[in-house]
C-alpha positions in Angstrom: -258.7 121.5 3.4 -259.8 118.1 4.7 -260.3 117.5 8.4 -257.1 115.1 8.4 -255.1 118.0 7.7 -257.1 120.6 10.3 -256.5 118.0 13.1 -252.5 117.7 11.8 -252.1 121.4 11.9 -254.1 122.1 15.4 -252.2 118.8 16.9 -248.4 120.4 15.4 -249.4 123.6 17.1 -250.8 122.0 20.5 -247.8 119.4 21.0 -245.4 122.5 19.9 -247.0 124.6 22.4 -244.4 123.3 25.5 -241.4 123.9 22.6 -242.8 127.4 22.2 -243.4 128.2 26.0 -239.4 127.4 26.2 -238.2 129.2 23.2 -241.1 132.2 23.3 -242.0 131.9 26.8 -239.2 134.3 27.7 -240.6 136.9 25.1 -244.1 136.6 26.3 -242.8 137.0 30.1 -241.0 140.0 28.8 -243.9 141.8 27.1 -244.6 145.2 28.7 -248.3 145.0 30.4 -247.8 146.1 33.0 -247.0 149.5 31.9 -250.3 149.4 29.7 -253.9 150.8 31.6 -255.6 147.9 32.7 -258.2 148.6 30.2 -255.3 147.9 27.8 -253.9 145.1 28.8 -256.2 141.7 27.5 -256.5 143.9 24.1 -252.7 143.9 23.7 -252.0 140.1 24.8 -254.8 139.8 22.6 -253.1 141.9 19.5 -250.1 140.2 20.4 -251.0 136.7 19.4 -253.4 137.8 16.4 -250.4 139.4 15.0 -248.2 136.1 15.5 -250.9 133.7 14.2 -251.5 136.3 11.3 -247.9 135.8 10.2 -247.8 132.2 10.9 -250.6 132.7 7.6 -248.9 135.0 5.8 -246.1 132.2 5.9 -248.4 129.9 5.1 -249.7 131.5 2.1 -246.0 131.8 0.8 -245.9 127.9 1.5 -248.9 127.1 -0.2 -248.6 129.5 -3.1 -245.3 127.0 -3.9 -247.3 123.6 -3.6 -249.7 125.4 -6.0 -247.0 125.7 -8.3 -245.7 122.1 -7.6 -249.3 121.0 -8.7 -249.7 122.1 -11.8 -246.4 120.9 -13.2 -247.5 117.2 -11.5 -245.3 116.9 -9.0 -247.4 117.5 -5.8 -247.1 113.3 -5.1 -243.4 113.7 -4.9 -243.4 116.7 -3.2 -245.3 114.9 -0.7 -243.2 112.1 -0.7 -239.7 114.8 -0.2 -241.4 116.2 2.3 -241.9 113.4 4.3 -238.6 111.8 4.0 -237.1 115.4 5.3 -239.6 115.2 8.2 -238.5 111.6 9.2 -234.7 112.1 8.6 -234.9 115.0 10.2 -235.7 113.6 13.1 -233.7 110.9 13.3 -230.5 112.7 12.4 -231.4 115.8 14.7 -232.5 113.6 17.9 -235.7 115.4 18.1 -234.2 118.6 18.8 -236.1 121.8 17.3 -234.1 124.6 18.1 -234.1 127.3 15.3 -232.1 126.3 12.7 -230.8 129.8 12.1 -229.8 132.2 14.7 -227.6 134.8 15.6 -227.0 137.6 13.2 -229.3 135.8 10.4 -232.0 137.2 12.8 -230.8 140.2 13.9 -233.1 142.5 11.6 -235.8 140.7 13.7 -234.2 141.1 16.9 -233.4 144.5 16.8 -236.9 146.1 16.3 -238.3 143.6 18.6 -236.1 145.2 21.4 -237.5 148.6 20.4 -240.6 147.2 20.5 -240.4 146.2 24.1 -238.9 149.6 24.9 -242.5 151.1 23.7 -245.4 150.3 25.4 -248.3 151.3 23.0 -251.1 149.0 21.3 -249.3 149.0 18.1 -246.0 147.8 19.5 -247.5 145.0 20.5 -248.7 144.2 17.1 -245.4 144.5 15.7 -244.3 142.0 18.2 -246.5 139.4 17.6 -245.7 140.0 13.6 -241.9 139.5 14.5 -242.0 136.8 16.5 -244.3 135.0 14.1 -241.2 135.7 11.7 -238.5 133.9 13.8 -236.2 130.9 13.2 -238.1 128.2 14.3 -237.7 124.4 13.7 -241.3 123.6 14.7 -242.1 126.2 12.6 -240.4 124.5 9.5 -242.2 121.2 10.5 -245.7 122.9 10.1 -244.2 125.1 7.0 -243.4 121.4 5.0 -247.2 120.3 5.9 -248.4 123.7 4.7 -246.3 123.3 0.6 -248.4 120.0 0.7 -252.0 121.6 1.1 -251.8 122.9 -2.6 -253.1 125.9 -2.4 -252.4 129.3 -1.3 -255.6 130.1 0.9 -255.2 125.8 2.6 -251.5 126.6 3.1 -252.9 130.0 4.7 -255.5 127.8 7.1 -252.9 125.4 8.2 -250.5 128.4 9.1 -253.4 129.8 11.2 -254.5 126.9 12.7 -250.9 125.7 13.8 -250.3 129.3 15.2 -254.0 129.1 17.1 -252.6 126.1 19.0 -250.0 127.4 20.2 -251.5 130.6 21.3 -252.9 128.6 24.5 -250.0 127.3 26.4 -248.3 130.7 25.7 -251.7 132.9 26.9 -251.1 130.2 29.9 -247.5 131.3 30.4 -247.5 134.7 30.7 -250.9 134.7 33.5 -249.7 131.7 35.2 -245.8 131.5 35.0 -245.4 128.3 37.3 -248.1 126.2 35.6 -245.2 125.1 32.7 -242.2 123.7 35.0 -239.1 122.5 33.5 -239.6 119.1 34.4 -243.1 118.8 32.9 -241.6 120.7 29.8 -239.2 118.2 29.8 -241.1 115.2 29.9 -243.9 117.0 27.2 -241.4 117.4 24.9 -240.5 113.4 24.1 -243.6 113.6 22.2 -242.4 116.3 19.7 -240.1 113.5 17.7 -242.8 111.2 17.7 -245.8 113.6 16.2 -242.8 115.0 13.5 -242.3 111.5 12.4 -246.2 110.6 12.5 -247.0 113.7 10.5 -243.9 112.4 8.0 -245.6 109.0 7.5 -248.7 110.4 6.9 -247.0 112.9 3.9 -245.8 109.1 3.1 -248.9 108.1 2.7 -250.1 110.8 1.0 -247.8 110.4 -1.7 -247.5 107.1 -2.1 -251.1 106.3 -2.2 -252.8 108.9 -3.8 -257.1 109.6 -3.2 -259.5 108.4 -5.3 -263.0 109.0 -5.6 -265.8 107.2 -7.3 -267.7 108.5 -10.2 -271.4 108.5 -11.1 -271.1 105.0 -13.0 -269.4 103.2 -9.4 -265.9 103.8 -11.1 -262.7 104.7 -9.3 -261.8 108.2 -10.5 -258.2 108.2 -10.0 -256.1 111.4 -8.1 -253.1 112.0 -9.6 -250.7 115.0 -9.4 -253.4 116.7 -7.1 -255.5 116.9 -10.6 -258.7 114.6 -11.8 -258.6 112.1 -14.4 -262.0 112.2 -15.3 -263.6 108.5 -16.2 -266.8 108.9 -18.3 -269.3 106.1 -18.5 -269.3 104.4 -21.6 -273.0 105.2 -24.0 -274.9 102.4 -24.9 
């Protein structure tokens, strides 16, 4: 995976982190350490998130195994080109707003064990927690998802997954040790930039698309990318 795309994954996670703070802040302020031994504690926040970025992955690797697929039968260009169309319209047409897109009973089989969950307060449950939340509706979630079907591969959907999860995991640590260091106001204010990185990361699937990467062969040639595959140009022999 290029560093273009390691930079778009970590940014989507960091910039999402105040979006996350509002919709999983609650969830992390509800976790049960407290009723953990101390020496318990830092090992299950710690679970916690491993087991939400691990899903975020798993995702990831769903999303990537499909780009794969995309690839070989050529259309990887216009899949990049789809993608950032939805990412731009999006936008525009839902005012920058990433609330889930499906709620209520459509998540109830995730809901309901995450309640139990919360009721149990053992090393594993917090595991399962992080697993589950990692699972729920989540338009910023989908925005990093549509990047990930563009990486082309299983284990580079898989990365982008885990990074976007690893930046979300510090504005969410921040939350649940220092509740009053996210306000609503600053949330607020944080959040204007969420539009404007879903339309830059839309433009840049554009981009991709539209003008595909080449690289140069031995002879100085331009060795054109096309369909995610190579076109190999061999110098002419005298």
């Amino acid at each position: 995976m290029s560093s273009v795309w390691i930079i778009a994954a970590l940014t989507t996670g960091l910039v999402g982190s105040l979006h996350c703070v509002g919709m999983c802040g609650p969830l992390a302020m509800a976790l049960p350490v407290g009723r953990l031994p101390r020496s318990q504690r830092v090992l299950a926040v710690g679970l916690y998130h491993l087991s939400r970025v691990t899903a975020y992955a798993g995702l990831g690797t769903l999303a990537g195994t499909l780009g794969q697929g995309l690839l070989l039968a050529g259309f990887q260009r216009s899949v990049s080109v789809a993608a950032g169309l939805f990412l731009v319209l999006w936008t525009v047409f839902r005012r920058g707003k990433f609330a889930g897109l499906t709620t209520g009973r459509t998540a109830q089989w995730i809901t309901r064990p995450m309640s139990r969950f919360l009721q149990s307060p053992t090393l594993q449950a917090f595991a399962g927690l992080g697993l589950l939340n990692g699972l729920l509706p989540c338009g910023f979630v989908y925005v990093a998802l549509t990047g990930a079907v563009t990486t082309g591969s299983a284990v580079n959907g898989a990365a982008y997954m885990g990074l976007f999860g690893l930046g979300t995991v510090p504005a969410l640590m921040l939350v649940r040790f220092i509740p009053n260091l996210f306000p609503t106001s600053f949330r607020h204010r944080f959040t204007a930039f969420m539009p404007v990185l879903t339309v830059a990361l839309g433009l840049l699937l554009l981009a991709r698309g539209v003008y595909p990467s080449t690289r140069t062969d031995r002879a100085g040639q331009e060795v054109p990318i096309c369909h995610g595959g190579r076109t190999e140009v061999h110098p002419k022999t005298p």
